[in-house]
PAVOVO-224975 format. One record per residue (C-alpha): residue in three letters; x, y, z. Coordinates in steps of 0.001 Angstrom, whole numbers, plus 500000, padded with zeros to 6 digits. Each point is the difference from the previous one (the first is absolute). Layout:
ALAXYZ;...
END
This chain:
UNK607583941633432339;UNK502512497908497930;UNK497297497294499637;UNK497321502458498766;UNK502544501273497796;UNK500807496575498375;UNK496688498942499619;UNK499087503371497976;UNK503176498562497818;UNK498559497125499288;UNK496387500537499247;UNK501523503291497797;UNK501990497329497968;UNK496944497446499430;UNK498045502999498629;UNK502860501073497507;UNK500613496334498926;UNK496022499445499420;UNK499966503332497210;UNK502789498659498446;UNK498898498738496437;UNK499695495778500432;UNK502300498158497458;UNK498663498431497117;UNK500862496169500100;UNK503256498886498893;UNK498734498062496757;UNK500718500629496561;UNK496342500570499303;UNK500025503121502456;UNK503178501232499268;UNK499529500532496477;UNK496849501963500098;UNK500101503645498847;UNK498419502705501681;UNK498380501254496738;UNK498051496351499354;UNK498016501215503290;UNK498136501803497372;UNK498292497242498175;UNK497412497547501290;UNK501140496533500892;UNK499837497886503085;UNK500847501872502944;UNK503267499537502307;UNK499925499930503295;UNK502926500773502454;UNK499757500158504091;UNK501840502066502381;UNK502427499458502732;UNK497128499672502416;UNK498510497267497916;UNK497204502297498650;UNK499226499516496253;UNK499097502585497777;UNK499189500220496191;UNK501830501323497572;UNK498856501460496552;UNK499269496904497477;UNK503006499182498157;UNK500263499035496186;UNK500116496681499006;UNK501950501559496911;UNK503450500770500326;UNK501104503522498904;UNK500935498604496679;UNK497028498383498955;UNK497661503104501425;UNK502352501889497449;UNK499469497870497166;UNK496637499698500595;UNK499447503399499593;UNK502207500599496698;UNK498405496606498303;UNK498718501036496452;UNK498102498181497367;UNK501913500024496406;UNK497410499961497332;UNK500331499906496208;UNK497862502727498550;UNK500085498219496304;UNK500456495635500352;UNK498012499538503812;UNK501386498775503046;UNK502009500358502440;UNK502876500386502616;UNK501070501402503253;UNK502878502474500719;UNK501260502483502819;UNK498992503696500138;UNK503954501823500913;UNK501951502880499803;UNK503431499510498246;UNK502076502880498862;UNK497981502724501210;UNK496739498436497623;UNK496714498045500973;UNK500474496871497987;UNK498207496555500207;UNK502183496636499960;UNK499116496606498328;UNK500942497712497805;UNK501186499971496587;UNK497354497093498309;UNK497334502325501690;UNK500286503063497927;UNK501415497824496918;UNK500185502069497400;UNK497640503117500709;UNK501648503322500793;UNK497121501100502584;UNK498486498007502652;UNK496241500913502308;UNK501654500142503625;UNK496579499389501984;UNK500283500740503860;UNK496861500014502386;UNK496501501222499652;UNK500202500153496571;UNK502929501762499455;UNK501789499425496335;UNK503215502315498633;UNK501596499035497140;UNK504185498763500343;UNK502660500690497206;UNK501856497119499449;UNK503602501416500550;UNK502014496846500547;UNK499492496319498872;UNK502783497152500322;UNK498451497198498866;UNK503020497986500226;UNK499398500379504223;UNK496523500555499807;UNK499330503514501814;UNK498930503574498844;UNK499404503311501135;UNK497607502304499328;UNK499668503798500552;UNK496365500939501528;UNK498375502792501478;UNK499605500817503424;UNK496737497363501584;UNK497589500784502649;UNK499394496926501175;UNK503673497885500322;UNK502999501427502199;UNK503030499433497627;UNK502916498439502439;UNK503911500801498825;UNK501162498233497401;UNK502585497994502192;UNK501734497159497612;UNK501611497138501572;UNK503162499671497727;UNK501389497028500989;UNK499696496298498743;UNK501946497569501809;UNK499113496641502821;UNK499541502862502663;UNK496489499691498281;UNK499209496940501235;UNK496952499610502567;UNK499032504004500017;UNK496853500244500415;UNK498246502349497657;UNK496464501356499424;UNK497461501775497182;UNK497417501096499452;UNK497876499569496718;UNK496645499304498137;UNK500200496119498931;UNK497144498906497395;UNK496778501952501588;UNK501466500583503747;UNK500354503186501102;UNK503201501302501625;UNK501419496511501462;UNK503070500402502437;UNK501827496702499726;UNK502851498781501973;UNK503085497622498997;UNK503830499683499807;UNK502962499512497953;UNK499835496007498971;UNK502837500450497680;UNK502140502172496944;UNK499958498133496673;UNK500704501455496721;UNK499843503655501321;UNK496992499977501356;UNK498481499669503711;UNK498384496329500568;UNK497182500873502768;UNK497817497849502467;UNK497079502535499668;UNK496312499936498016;UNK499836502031497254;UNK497331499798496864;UNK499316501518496403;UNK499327503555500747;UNK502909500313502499;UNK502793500027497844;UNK501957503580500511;UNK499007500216503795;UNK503050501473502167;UNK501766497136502064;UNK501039501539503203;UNK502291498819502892;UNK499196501250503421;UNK501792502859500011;UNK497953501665497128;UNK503031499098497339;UNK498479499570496448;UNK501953496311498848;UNK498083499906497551;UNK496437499004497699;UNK497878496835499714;UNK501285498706496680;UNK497991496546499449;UNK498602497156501487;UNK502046496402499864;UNK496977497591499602;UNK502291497178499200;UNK498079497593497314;UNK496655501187498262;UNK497555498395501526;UNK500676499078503771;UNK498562502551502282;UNK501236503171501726;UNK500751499684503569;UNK499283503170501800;UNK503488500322501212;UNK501508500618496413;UNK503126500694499000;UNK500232503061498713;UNK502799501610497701;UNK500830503535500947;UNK502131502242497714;UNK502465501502501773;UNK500675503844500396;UNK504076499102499770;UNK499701498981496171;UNK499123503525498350;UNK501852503234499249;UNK499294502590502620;UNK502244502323498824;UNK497265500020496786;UNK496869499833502003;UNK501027503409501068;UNK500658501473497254;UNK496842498844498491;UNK498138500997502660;UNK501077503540500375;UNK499901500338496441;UNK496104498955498976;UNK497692502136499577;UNK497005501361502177;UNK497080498319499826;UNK496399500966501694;UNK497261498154501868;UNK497391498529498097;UNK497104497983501903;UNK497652499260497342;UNK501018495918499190;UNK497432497554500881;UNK501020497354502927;UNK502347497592499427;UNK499448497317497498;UNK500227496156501488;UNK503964498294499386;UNK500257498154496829;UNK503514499486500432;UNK502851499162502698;UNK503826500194500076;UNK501982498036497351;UNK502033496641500389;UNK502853501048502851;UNK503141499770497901;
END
């Protein structure tokens, strides 16, 4: 009797071990996938149970949360009088929709075409412009086609910097909605020295680290001396979110007025311009 009972003990306890969920692996790669990148197409993970049974799991991103954010908030900047254009980031910031980019990308003009997807075009009041750190704000309507991510500034500017690794996402010369990776290479003259491409046309773009903190906008392009070519690997000079007055970007923003859709602007005209010398 005490032999059935122990073998009833034992083959109950394989069956309870064998529905227990099987680990993922122990790697870094594994361990830092979120449950809501199952939701995107990618290549697929694979994991296998206790009893050595594999199984598959839903395909898994090869974006990390960040970048799938930025992808999907990724504007193009367009000057409705002089041509061109830049990139910026679709956010909410003191309870208003506004679009971020970079100061030499609206220049002067005090409204901006905001062009999402599918042809999608609202027009953005220039609110705030520092030209001195190269980023501005703009107040825009509500879009159909971007999801506007918190406006999440990274406020510091110190060594700490060094070797982050950062993303965007932006529309360089006549690409459409690039998601580029890099890191921090250096801080020089307060700005952000990059390892990362970047091209006319993707000046304004948010810079991202990977925990979805805005440090700040592609500024300019270091091509060293006119004439020798462009590596793809560029360094890139990225304006950092630190340098401005927050305290004014909020009262700006709260204070400018409504303004309403308007999707009548034909596409977006090529780049004739890029960002200026870094300083």
């Amino acid at each position: 009797m005490r032999s059935w009972i122990k073998s009833f003990v034992i083959v109950t306890s394989l069956l309870l071990v064998s529905c227990i969920p099987p680990p993922l692996s122990s790697n870094s790669e594994s361990t830092n996938i979120s449950p809501d990148l199952f939701k995107t197409s990618g290549e697929s993970v694979e994991v296998q149970s206790v009893l050595g049974e594999a199984f598959e799991v839903l395909d898994a991103s090869n974006l990390s949360v960040a970048e799938q954010r930025a992808r999907r908030s990724a504007v193009k900047v367009r000057s409705m009088l002089a041509g061109g254009h830049g990139s910026g980031t679709y956010m909410i910031a003191s309870g208003r929709r506004v679009v971020v980019t970079a100061a030499h990308v609206v220049r002067s003009e005090s409204v901006m075409a905001i062009d999402g997807r599918d042809d999608e075009t609202v027009v953005g009041r220039v609110v705030f412009v520092d030209y001195v750190n190269d980023i501005a704000f703009l107040v825009v309507p509500e879009m159909k086609t971007r999801t506007a991510v918190k406006y999440r500034p990274f406020k510091s500017y110190d060594e700490r910097l060094i070797g982050a690794h950062l993303t965007y996402t932006g529309f360089p010369s006549h690409h459409n909605l690039l998601t580029i990776r890099g890191y921090v290479a250096a801080l020089e003259h307060e700005m952000i020295v990059t390892n990362m491409f970047g091209w006319f046309g993707a000046s304004g773009s948010g810079v991202f680290d990977n925990h979805g903190r805005l440090i700040g906008v592609v500024s300019g392009i270091d091509i060293g001396n006119i004439g020798i070519r462009i590596p793809l690997d560029s360094i890139v000079w990225v304006a950092p979110m630190s340098t401005i007055d927050h305290e004014m970007i909020k009262i700006r923003i709260k204070s400018a007025e409504r303004i309403d859709t308007i999707n009548a602007f034909p596409g977006a005209a090529a780049p004739r311009r890029g960002a200026p010398n870094p300083r």
